[in-house]
C-alpha positions in Angstrom: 15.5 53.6 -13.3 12.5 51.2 -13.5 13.1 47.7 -13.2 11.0 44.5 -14.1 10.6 42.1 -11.4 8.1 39.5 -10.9 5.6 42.4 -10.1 6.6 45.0 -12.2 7.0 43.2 -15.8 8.5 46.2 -17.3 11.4 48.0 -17.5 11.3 50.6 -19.6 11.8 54.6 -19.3 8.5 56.3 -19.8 8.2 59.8 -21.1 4.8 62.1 -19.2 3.6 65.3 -21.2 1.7 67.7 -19.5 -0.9 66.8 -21.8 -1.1 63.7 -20.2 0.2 61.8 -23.2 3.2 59.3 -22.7 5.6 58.1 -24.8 8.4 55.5 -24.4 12.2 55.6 -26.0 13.3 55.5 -29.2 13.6 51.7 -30.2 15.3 50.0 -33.4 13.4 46.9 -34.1 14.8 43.6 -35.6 14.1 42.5 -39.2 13.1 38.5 -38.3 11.3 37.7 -41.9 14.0 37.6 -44.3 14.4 34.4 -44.4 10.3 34.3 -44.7 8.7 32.5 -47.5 5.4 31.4 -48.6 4.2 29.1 -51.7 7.8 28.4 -52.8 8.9 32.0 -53.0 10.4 34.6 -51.1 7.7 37.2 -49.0 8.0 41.6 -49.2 10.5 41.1 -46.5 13.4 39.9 -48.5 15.5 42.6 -49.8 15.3 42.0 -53.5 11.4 41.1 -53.6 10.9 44.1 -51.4 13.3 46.2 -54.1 11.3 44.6 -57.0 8.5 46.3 -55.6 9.8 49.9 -55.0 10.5 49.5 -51.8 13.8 51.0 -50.2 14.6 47.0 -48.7 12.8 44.5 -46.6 10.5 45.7 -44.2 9.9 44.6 -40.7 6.8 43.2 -40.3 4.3 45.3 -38.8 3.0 43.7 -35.5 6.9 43.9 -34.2 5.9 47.5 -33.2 3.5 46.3 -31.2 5.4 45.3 -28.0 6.1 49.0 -27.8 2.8 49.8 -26.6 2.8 47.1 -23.9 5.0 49.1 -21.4 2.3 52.2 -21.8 -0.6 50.6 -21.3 0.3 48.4 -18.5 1.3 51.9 -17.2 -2.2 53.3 -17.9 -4.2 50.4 -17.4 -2.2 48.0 -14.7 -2.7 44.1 -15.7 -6.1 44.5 -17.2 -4.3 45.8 -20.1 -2.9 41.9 -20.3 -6.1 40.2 -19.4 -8.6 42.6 -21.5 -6.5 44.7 -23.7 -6.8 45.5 -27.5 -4.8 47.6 -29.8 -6.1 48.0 -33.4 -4.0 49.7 -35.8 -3.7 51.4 -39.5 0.2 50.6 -40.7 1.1 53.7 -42.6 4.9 53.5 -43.6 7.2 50.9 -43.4 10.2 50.3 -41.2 13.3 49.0 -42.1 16.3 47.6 -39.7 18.6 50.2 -38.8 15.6 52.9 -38.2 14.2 53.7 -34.7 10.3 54.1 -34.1 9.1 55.6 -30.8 5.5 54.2 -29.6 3.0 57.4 -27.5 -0.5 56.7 -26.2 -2.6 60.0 -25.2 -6.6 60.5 -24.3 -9.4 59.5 -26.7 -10.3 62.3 -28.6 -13.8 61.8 -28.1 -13.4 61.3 -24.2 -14.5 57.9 -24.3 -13.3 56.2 -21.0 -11.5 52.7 -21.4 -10.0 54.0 -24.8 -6.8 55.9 -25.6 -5.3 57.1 -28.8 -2.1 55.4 -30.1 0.9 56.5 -32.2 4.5 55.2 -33.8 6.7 57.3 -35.5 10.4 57.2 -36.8 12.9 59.3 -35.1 12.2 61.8 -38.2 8.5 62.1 -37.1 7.6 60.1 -39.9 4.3 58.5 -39.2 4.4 54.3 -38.9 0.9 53.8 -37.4 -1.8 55.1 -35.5 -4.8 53.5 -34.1 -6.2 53.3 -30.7 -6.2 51.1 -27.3 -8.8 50.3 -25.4 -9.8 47.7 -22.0 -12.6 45.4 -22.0 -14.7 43.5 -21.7 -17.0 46.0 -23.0 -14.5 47.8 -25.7 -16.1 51.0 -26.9 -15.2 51.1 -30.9 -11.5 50.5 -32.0 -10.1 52.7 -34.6 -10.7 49.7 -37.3 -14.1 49.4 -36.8 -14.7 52.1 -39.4 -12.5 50.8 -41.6 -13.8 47.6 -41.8 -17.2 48.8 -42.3 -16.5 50.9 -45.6 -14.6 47.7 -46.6 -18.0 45.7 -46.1 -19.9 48.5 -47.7 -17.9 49.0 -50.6 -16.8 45.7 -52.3 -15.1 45.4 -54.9 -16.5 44.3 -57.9 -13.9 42.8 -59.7 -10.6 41.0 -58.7 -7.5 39.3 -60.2 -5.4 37.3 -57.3 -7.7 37.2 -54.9 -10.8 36.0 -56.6 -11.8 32.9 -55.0 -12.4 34.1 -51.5 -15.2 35.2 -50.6 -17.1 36.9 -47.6 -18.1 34.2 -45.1 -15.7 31.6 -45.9 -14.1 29.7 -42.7 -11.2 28.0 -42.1 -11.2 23.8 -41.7 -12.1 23.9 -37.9 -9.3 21.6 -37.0 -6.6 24.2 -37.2 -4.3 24.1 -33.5 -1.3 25.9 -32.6 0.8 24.9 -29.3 2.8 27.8 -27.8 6.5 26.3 -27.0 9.3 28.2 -26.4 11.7 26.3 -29.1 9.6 25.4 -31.4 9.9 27.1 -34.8 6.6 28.8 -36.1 7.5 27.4 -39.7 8.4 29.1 -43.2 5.5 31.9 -42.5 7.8 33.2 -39.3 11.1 30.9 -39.3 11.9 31.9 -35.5 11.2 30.2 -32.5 9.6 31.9 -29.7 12.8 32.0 -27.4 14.8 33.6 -30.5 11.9 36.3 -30.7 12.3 37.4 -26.8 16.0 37.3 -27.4 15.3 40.4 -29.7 11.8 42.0 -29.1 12.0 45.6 -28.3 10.4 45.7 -24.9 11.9 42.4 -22.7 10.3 41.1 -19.7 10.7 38.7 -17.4 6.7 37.5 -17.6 7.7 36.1 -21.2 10.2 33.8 -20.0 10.7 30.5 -19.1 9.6 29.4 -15.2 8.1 33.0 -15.0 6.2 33.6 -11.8 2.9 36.0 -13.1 -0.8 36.1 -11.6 -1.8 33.2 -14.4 0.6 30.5 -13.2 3.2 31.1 -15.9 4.7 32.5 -18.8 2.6 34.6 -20.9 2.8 35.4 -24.5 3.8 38.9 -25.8 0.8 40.7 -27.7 3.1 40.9 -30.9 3.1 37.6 -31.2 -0.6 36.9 -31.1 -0.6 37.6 -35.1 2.2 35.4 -35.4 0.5 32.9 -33.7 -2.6 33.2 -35.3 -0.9 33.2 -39.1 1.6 30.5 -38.7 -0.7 27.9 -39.5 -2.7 30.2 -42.3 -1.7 27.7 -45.1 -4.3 25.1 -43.8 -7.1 27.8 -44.0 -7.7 27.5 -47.7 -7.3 31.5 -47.6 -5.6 31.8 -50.5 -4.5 34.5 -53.1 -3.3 33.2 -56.5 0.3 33.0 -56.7 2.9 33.9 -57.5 2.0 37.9 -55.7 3.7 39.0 -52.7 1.7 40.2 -49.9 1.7 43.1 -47.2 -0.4 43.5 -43.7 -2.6 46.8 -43.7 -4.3 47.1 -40.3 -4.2 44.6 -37.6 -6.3 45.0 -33.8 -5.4 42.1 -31.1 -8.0 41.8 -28.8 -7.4 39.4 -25.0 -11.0 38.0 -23.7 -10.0 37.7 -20.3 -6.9 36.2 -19.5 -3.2 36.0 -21.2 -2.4 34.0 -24.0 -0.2 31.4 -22.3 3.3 29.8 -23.0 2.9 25.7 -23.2 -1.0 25.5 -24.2 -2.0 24.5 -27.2 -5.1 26.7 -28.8 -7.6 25.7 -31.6 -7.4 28.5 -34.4 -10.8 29.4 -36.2 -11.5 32.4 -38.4 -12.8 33.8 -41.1 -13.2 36.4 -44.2 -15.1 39.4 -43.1 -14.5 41.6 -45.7 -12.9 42.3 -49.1 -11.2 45.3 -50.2 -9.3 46.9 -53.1 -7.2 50.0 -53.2 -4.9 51.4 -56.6 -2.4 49.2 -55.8 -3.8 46.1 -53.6 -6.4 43.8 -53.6 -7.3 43.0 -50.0 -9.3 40.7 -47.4 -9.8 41.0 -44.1 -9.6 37.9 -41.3 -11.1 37.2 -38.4 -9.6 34.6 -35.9 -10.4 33.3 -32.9 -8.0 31.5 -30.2 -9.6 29.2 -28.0 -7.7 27.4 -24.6 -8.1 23.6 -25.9 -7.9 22.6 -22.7 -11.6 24.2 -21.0 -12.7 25.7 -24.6 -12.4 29.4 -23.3 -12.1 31.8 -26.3 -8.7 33.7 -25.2 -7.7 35.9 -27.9 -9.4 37.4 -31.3 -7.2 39.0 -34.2 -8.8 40.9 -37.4 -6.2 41.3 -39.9 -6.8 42.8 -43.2 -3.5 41.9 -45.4 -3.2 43.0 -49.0 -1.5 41.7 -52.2 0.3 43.9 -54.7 -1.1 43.9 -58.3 2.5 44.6 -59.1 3.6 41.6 -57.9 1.2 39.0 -60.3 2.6 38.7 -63.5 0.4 39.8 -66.1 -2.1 41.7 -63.5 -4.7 43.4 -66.6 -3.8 47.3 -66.7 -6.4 50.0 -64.8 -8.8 51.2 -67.4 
């Protein structure tokens, strides 16, 4: 059995193919949002909303899935991985608590070195997200690259919930978020940070408090960087007309050199690159930055594109 020290920050049973492909155990992930809510309603992760929809129940939000990955590319990649690492994925189906999702990571298909492709699946081999990982600093192209481009290529010409963003608009600039480990990330993720690690899928004693790693302390799990990032979203003026009830498509977390860290505080600034629309979302993808306060070194950088259901905003004008 492997075990996490101080050296070694994960524990977890890793699964070789011959194909040199490796995949980690079967994990069942903790719904955390249903208590989530957003301009004075409830969010797709509450059972009835999520019902209302057509969905089977609440889903748990996407980036949770992440932390699988962490113990497979720190396997492949050693610490650079949490220094340089980025993972950029397309969500496919949803999860739900009481379902198991197993997280693999095999060779680029193209061969390109620093890059590897990246799986999830439920323990019925249905598919939750694929995507690829890659090491930097000089990432070859993530698996969302493409995506974003036809999203910039092909805008949509005319939208309903989402019509007053545009492409090129920026947050406030005076957006900050302070990593603490009690401290409750608000009605967007109504956890605190030591609640999280109490139930993330993949533990480790680098994440905890008085944690002795190569950066002087703690260090913040790569699932959390979107949570991070979108806890203080409501001061951004990125808004989609309410009420509608909104989902997260594709997501890539990206490190520019070093952890994010437990106990700093980081200025947040992003913006819209891109607008989408599919048959039954409109969509925009962000762009946000998180710089150390403290020496102003960029640290992290997320692109999500999140969606809105038509469904969901009453009296959303009928396809022609």
């Amino acid at each position: 059995m492997v075990h996490a020290t101080p050296e070694t920050p994960f524990a977890t049973a890793l699964d070789r193919s011959p194909d040199g492909s490796t995949s980690g155990p079967l994990r069942a992930p903790v719904q955390m949002l249903a208590e989530q809510s957003y301009a004075g309603h409830a969010s797709v992760h509450d059972d009835a909303t999520a019902e209302s929809l057509g969905l089977v129940a609440g889903p748990i939000e996407g980036p949770t899935h992440f932390s699988q990955f962490d113990p497979l590319l720190v396997d492949r990649w050693g610490d650079r991985w949490l220094t340089h690492g980025c993972l950029s994925a397309h969500f496919q189906t949803m999860v739900v608590e009481g379902e198991q999702v197993r997280a693999s990571v095999g060779g680029d298909p193209d061969g390109v070195p620093n890059r590897a492709s990246v799986s999830a699946t439920k323990a019925d081999g249905t598919p939750v997200l694929v995507g690829s990982a890659s090491v930097g600093p000089d990432h070859p192209p993530t698996a969302l690259a493409p995506r974003l481009e036809r999203a910039r290529a092909e805008r949509p010409e005319r939208l309903h919930v989402i019509d007053l963003l545009e492409v090129g608009m920026t947050g406030p600039g005076d957006e900050a978020v302070t990593v603490a480990f009690d401290r409750d990330f608000g009605e967007l993720y109504p956890f605190t940070l030591a609640r999280k690690l109490d139930r993330i899928t993949e533990p480790s004693p680098w994440y905890l408090p008085g944690a002795e790693t190569p950066w002087g302390g703690p260090i913040l799990p790569v699932e959390m960087l979107s949570v991070l990032t979108n806890s203080t979203s409501k001061h951004s003026g990125f808004a989609a007309r309410q009420p509608s009830v909104g989902l997260f498509i594709d997501l890539e977390v990206r490190l520019l050199g070093r952890p994010v860290m437990v106990g700093r505080t980081y200025r947040v600034d992003r913006e819209i690159v891109a607008l989408g629309e599919s048959r039954r979302t409109e969509s925009y993808w962000t762009r946000t930055v998180l710089t150390d306060d403290a020496d102003g070194t960029p640290t992290a950088e997320v692109l999500l594109h999140q969606g809105v259901f038509k469904d969901s905003f009453p009296g959303y004008p009928a396809a022609e």
